[in-house]
N, C-alpha and C positions, 0 to 999 in steps of 0.2 A: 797368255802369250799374245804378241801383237802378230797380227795374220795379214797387216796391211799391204806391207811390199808383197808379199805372195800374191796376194788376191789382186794387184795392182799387174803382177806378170800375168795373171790369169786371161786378166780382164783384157788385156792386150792380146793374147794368143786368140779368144774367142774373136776381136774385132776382127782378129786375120780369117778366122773360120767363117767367119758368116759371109766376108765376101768371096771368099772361094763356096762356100753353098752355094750363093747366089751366080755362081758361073755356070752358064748354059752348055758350056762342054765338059765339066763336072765329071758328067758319065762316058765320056768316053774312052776313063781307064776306070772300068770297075772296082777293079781291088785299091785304086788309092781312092774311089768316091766311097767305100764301105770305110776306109779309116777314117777320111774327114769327118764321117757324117758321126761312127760312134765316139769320137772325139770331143765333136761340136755337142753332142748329146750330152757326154758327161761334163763339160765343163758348164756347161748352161745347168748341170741337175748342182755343183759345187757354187756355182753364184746365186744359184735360189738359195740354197741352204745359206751361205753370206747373209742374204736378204733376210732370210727369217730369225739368224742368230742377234742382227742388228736389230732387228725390228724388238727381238724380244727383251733386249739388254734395257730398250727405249721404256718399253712397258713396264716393267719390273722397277729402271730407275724414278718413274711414273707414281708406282705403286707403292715406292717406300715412302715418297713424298708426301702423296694422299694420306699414306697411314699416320702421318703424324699430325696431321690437320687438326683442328679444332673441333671441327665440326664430326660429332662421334659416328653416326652412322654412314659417314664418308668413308671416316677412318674404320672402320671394323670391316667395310666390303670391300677396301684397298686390300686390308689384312688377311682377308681370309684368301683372297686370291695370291700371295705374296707365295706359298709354298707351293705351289702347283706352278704357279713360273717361274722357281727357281730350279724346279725340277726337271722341267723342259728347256732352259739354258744349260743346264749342265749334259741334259743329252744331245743338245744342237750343241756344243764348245768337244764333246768326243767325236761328234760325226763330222765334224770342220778339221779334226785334226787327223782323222783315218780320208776325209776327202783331198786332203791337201799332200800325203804322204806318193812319193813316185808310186807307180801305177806298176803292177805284174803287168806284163805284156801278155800273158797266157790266160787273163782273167775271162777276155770278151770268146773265147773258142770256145767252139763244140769241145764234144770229149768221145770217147770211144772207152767203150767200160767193159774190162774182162774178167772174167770172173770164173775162179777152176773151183773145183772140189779138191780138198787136199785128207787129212786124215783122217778115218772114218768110213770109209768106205758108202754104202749106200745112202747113211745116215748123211755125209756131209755130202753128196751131190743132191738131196732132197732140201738140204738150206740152202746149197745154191742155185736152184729155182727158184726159192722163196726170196732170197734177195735179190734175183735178179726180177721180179714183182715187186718187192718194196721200192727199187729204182723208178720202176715203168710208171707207178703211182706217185711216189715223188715227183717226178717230170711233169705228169699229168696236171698237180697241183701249182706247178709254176708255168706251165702254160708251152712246155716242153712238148719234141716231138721224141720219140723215142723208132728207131728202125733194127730191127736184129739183122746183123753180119752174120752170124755163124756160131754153129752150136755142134754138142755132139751129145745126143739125147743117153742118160743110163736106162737100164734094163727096170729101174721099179719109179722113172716117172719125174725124176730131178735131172740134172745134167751133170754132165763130168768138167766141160766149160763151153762156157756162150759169152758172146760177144756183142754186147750193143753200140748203137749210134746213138746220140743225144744231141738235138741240137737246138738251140733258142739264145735265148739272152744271158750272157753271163753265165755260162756251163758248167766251163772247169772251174768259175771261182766257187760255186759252190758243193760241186764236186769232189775236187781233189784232195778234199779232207779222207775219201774213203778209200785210199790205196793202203794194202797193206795188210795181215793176216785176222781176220772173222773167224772169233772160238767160240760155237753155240754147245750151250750145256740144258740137257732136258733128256726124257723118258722116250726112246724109240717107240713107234708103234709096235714094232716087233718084239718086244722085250717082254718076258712072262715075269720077271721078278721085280719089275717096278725101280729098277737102279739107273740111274743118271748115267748117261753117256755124252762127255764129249770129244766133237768134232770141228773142224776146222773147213776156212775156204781163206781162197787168197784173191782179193780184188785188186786191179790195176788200171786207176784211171790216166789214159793218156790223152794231155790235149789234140784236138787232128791239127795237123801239119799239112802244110801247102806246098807245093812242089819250091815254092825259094827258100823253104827251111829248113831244108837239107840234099847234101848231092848226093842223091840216088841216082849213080848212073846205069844204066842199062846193061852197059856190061861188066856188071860185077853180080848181077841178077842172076839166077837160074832158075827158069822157068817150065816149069813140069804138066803135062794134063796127064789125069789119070781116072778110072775109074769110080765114080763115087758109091759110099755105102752109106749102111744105116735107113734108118725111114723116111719113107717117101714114094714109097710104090714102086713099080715095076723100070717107072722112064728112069728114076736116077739109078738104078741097077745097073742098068742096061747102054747108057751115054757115056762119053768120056768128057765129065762138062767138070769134074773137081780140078782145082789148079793149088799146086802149091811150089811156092817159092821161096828161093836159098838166096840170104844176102851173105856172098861168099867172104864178104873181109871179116864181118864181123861172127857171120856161123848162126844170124836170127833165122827163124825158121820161122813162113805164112801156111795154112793151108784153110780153104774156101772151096765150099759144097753145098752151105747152104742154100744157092740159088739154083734152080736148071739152066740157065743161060752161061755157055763156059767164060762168054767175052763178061756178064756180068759178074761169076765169081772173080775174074783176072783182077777187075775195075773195083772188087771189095779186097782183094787179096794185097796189092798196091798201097790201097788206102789204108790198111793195116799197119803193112811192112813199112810207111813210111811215115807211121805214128810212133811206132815203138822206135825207129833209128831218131824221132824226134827226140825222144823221152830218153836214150841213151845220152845224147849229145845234152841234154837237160842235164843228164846225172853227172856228166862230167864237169861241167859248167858249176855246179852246187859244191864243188872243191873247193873251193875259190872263198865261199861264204865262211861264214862266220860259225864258231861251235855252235852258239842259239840256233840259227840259221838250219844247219844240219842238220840238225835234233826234230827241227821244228815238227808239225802235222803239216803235210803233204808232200813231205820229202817225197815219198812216192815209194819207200823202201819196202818191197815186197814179204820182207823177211819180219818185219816186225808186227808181234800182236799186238792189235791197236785198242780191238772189241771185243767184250765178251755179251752175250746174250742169254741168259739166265730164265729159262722157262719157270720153273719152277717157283721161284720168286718173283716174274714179272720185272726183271730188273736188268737194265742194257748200260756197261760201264764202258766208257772212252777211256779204259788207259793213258794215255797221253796227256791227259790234264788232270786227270783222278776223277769226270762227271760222272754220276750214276743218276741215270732217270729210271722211276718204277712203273712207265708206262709203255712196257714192251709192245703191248696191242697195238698202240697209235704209231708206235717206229714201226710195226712188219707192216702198220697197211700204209706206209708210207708217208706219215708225217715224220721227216728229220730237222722241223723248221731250230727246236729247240736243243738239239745237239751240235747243228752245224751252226747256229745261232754262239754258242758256249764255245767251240773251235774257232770262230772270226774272231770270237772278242780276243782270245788268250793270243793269236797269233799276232791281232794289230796292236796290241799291251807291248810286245815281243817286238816290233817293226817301232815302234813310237821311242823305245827308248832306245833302238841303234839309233835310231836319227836324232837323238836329243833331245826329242818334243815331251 
């Protein structure tokens, strides 16, 4: 496919970026200097790649040439390089065409990742611990920060649902594959007869939302303080710092305890409640798309099972595209590189041919 006119508009939009980088009053709207700049970033990471697909086309044309030389030991070290750069232009001619395709607008946010226990009772709030661990470590490995909003601790040591912050480079896009029902199959520790039990959790990653993306007006809010429970000693017992809040149009329901500061739970309670009215006005918006589209992985559909996690065999299946890895160890302690690795590709396969490419 010829990339020229594209990369010619590219290459024009960049000239426009670098001279607004270069403007000294730049920052003094923050929120439009964070767009210019992850902009300017990626179109600068989409013309390297240009650079390298050209460079390699050069080499390769290079090396067919040499190979057919006269001269034999020209020709046989032209040759023996000729498979390893054709190998590498075919993986730089896919990345030129997933870089070139319109951009998620939801790609570069944070996320905010919840996660309940659903069927199974002790069983399934002791995996949703454990995943919300394989998150914290995934994050870790990509140089993520991870903050806990709010939790509600069960009685043997898991939780019933917690709620993380995550923020760094590129969140949601590598996130949003995990919204949607987690069914772990394995041997309780409780269990005297050695039979497989399973149980379920339900994750829901929502991109965070900025107060322009959507109108949360203040009076449609209700806003509650009330006493907090659960663990944490005697001061959360005892303060009225828990806040939970009614978004009355639509009936979502926040509530925030995990912090002692009531003004800091209000200020997580908010940031909640206007993640999830993000993710609603998302889901309506996703009407619009196409059956593929709907269907896709990261719809965000909370009702669908996506994962099964297979103790007993070591074996973690994505539903969704039919993957099965048999190295459950390396996913719990948080390598997802090569699952959500397998979810980009099937997705942008899926996005290349609505657009023709």
């Amino acid at each position: 496919m010829d990339y020229s006119q594209l990369i010619a508009k590219r290459k024009d939009r960049f000239r426009e970026l670098e001279e607004a980088v270069g403007d000294p009053n730049l920052f003094n709207d923050p929120k439009r200097a964070t767009e210019i700049l992850r902009e300017h970033r990626k179109l600068q990471q989409t013309l390297e790649l240009w650079a390298d697909l050209q460079s390699t086309e050069t080499q390769l044309a290079d090396n067919q040439d040499l190979a057919r030389s006269d001269d034999k030991e020209l020709s046989e070290m032209a040759s023996e390089e000729i498979p390893e750069l054709e190998k590498t232009l075919e993986k730089l001619r896919e990345d030129m065409q997933y870089a070139l395709l319109p951009a998620d607008p939801n790609e570069d946010r944070d996320a905010l990742i919840e996660i309940r226990a659903g069927a199974g009772g002790d069983e399934a709030s002791l995996f949703a611990g454990e995943v919300m661990r394989l998150y914290q470590r995934y994050a870790d490995t990509k140089g993520w920060k991870t903050e806990h909003l709010e939790s509600s601790p069960s009685e043997v040591g898991g939780f019933k649902e917690v709620i993380l912050k995550v923020t760094g480079d590129e969140v949601f896009r590598h996130l949003k594959y995990e919204s949607g029902v987690h069914r772990v199959q394995r041997v309780p520790a409780t269990e005297t007869q050695g039979r497989i039990h399973t149980s379920t959790i339900t994750v829901a990653v929502l991109p965070e939302a900025e107060e322009v993306d959507v109108d949360m007006r203040m009076e449609d809010l209700r806003i509650e303080v009330c006493r907090s429970g659960g663990a944490g000693g005697q001061h959360v017992n005892t303060t009225d710092s828990a806040v939970q809040i009614f978004h009355i149009p639509t009936g979502l329901y926040v509530r925030c305890e995990h912090g002692r500061s009531q003004i800091k739970n209000k200020e997580m309670a908010l940031q909640i409640m206007r993640s999830r009215l993000y993710e609603k006005k998302m889901q309506e918006q996703q009407a619009a798309y196409s059956e593929n589209r709907r269907s896709l992985i990261g719809s965000g559909d909370r009702s669908e099972k996506i994962r099964t996690y297979n103790f007993p065999q070591s074996r973690c299946t994505d539903h969704r595209i039919g993957f099965t890895s048999h190295n459950l160890d390396a996913i719990m302690s948080g390598d997802l590189s090569e699952v959500t690795a397998e979810l980009m590709k099937h997705e942008m396969t899926e996005r290349l041919a609505e657009a023709g490419m």
